[in-house]
N, C-alpha and C positions, 0 to 999 in steps of 0.2 A: 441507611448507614448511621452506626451515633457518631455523634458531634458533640464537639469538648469546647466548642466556643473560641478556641485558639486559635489565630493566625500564625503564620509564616511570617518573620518581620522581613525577609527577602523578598519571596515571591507573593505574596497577601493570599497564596492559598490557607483554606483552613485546616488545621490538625487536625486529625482522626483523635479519638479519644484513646487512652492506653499506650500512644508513642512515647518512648521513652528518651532522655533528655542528658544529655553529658556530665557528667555530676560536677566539671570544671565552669558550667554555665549554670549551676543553682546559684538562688539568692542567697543572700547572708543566713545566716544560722539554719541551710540546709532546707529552706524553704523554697519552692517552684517558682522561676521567675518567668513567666509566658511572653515576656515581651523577648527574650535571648531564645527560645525553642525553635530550631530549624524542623520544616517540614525532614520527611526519608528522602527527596529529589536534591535539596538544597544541604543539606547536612552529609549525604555521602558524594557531591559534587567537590566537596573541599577537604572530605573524608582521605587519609592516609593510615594505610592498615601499619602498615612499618615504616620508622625512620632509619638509614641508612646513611653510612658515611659515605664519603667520595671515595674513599681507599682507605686501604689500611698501614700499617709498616709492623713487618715483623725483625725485630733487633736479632740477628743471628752471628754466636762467635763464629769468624771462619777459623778458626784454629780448634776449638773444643768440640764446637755444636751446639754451645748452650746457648738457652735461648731467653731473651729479659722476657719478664712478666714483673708489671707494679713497678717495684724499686730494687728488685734482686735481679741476679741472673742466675739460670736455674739448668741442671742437666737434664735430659731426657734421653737422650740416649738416641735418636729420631736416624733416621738414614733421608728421610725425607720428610719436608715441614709439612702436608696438604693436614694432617691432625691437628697443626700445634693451629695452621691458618681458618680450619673449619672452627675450632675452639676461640679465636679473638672474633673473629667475625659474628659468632654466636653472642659474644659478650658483647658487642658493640654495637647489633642492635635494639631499635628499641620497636617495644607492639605497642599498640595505640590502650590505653585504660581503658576503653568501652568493647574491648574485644573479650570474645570467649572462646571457649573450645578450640583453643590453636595449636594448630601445628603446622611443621614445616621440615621439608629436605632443602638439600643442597647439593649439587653435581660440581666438583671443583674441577677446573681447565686448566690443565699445568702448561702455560705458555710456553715457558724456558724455565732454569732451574733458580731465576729470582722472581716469576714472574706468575702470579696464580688469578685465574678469573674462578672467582665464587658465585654460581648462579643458585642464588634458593628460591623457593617457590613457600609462599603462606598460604594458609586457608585459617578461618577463622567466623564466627557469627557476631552482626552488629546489629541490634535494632527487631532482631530475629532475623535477620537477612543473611543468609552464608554469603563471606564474597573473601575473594583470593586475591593476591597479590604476588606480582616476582620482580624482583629484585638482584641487579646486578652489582658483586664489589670487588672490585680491583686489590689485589694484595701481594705487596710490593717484600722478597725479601732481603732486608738490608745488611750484607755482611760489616761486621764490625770486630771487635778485639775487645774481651768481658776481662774487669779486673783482674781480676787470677790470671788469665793466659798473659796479662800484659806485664804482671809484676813476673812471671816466669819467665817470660822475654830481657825483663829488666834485671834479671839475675837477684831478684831478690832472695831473701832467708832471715832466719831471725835466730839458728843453731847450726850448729856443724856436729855430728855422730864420728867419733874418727874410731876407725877398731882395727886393733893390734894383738899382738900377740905376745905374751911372759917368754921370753928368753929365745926368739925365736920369728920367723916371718911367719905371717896365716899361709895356708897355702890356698892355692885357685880355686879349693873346691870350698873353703873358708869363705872366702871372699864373695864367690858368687851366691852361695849361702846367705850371705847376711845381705849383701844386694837386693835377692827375695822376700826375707824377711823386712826388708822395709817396705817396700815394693806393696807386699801383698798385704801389710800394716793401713800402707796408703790409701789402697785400694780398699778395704775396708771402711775406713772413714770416709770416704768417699759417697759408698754405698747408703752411707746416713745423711745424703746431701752436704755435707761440711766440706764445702769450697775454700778452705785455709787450707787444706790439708796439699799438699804436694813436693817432692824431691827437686829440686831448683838443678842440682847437677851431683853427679858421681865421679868421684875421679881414683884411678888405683896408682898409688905411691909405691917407691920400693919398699915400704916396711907396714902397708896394707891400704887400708881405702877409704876415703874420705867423701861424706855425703852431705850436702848444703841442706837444710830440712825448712819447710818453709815456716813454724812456728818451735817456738821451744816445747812446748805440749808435746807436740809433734815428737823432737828430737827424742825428747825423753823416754815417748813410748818405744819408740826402734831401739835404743838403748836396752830399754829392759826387755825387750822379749829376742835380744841380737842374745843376751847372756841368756836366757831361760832355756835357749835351743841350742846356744851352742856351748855354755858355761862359760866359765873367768866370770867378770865385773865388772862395773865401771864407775868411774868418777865424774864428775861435774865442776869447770871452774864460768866465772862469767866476765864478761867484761863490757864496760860500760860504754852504750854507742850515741847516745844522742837524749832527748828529749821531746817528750810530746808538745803537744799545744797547753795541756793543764800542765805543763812542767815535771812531768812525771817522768823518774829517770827509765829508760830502758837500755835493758841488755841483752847482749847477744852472747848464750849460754853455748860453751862446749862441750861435749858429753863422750869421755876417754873408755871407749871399751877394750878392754886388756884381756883377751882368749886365755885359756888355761895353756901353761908350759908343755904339755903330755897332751896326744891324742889319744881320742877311739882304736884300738888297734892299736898301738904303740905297747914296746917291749922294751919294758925298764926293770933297772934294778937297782932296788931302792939300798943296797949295801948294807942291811941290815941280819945278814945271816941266813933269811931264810929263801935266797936267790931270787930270779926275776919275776916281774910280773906282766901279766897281758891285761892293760888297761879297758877295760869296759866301758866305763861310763867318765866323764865330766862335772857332770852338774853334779852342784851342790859339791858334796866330798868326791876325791879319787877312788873309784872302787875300781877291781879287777881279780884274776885272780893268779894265785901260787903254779908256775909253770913245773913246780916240782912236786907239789902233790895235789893241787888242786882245788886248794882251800881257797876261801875268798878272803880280797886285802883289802880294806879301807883306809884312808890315810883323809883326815881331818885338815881343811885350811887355818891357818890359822894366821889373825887376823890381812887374810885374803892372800897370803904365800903360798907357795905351793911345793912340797917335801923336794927337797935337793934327790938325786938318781942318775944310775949312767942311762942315757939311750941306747939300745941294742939294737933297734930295727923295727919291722913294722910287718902288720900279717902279711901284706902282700908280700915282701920277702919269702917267705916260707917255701920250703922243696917237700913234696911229696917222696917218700922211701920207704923202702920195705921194711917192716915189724918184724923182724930175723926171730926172737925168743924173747919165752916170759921169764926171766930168771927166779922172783919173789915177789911178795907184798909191793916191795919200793923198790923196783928195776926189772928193765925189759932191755933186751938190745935191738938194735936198728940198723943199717948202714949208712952211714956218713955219705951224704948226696955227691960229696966232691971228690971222698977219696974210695970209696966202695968198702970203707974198714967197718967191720964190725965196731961197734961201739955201745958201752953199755951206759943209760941215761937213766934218770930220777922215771918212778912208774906216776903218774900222776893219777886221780881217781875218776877225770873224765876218759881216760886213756879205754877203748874199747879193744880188748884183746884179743874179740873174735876174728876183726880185722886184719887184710894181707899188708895195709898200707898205710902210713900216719905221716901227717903235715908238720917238718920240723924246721928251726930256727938256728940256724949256724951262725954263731958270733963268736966276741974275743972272749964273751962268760962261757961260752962251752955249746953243746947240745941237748934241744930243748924239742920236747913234742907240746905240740898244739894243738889246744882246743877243734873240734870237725867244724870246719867253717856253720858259722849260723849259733855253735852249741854256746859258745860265748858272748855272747852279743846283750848288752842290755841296753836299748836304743836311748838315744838323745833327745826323741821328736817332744 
């Protein structure tokens, strides 16, 4: 056998030559100190492959699910923690510096639903010796209440979105509309982890809806994409609510969105000579088009008004009736859905004359054919 001349300062056996030495027990400037060398018997006697906690605590929102890690708290979306607890556990221990080639599972025992046994098992090489180790840890989890769920409890916000309508109430399908739209604004920011982001509370007023938004940022974006989908405007006023710690003034910003006067489908007549029109679009300018020959109307806001018009009604109104004759270019007759009279009305150019049957619009301006459902339509989305 060679011999290294080295004893054991423990047990006075002597060291085989080539054993290797802790690098935490070399001498100063990395030099071999023989006197600190434990034989393989005495060295892996006091040997610990892993250090382990007594437990762990995982910080869990009961309200959201989210769950702290470091100094944040974080969404994951989890139905159940044994990933987020196999992951702290993983962090939390430690393998010994003289260890190689390691690895390790872990079989998680879900006691109850706060209540997780983490059993792993290591293997690893010391000294050349393979040797394994298992390891039990208890992992506790602690429901609690994360910033964000607790300022939503507390009714916080820092804007309010209110949206209205020009000359008019939104109607139900407006309103849940633009609830969406914030909704699914939210829910997008969301998505990119940003925990400021959320809806404090909704509430529907008689003259439309009003939503607590939890940052102005926030407010602002619902604003502008409440008008980009469904047209009108809006304004902004602020008003001043407190101060920080640096003395910085803060405000709590309101954000007035004002819908357009005229709907999609709405039939107006702008009283300009050349009779009504079937609204198409919103955004941006009013377009639609000529119910008497078919031409298209734009009408330009101007600075954010919107053209004075009688209201006549709405497509859903309309009565299907029979196309009696073509008379010329500009006139076809029809039957008057209510009185069965012949009637003779403007030809327009979407007007299909192969047709037994066409979709008309009875008001105090007279009788109007209509676009074939769908042919009209320049969407909002």
């Amino acid at each position: 056998m060679s011999r290294s001349g080295e004893f054991c300062p423990r047990c006075g056996d002597e060291i085989p030559e080539g054993t290797d030495e802790r690098p935490e027990l070399a001498g100063a400037g990395g030099q071999r100190n023989s006197e600190h060398v434990l034989c393989d018997a005495c060295y892996f006697e006091e040997f610990d492959l892993v250090d382990a906690p007594d437990t762990i605590q995982v910080r869990v929102c009961s309200r959201c699910g989210a769950v702290h890690k470091g100094n944040r708290w974080v969404d994951i979306g989890a139905e159940d923690y044994t990933d987020i607890a196999v992951e702290q556990v993983s962090e939390a221990l430690g393998i010994h510096v003289d260890a190689q080639s390691v690895a390790w599972q872990v079989a998680p025992e879900q006691l109850d639903k706060n209540n997780i046994r983490m059993h792993a098992e290591f293997s690893g090489v010391i000294r050349g010796t393979p040797v394994t180790e298992e390891v039990t840890v208890p992992v506790r989890i602690s429901r609690q209440t994360c910033k964000r769920c607790g300022k939503i409890a507390g009714g916080s916000f820092a804007s309010i979105v209110q949206v209205r309508a020009d000359g008019r109430d939104p109607t139900d399908d407006e309103r849940e509309r633009a609830e969406e739209i914030a909704e699914e604004y939210i829910a997008a920011r969301e998505e990119t982890g940003d925990r400021n982001a959320f809806i404090t509370e909704t509430k529907s007023v008689d003259d439309g809806l009003d939503m607590k938004i939890s940052t102005n940022q926030m407010g602002l974006g619902i604003a502008k994409r409440i008008t980009a989908q469904l047209g009108g405007s809006y304004s902004d006023s602020r008003r001043l609510i407190s101060e920080d710690e640096d003395g910085q003034e803060l405000y709590r910003m309101t954000y007035a969105v004002r819908l357009p006067r005229y709907r999609q489908g709405e039939v107006i007549d702008p009283e300009d000579g050349d009779g009504p029109v079937l609204v198409r679009s919103v955004q941006g300018n009013l377009k639609g088009v000529r119910l008497a020959t078919g031409e298209d109307y734009e009408a330009s806001f101007e600075d954010g008004e919107t053209p004075d018009a009688r209201r006549l009604g709405f497509r859903e109104d309309a009565q299907t009736t029979t196309l009696v004759a073509v008379e010329d270019a500009n006139a076809v007759q029809v039957l008057d859905p209510e009185t069965f009279e012949s009637k003779t009305v403007p030809r327009p150019d979407y007007l299909d004359t192969d047709t037994d049957e066409v979709p008309v619009l009875k008001s105090h301006a007279g009788l109007h054919v209509l676009p074939a459902e769908g042919d009209d339509t320049e969407t909002d989305e």
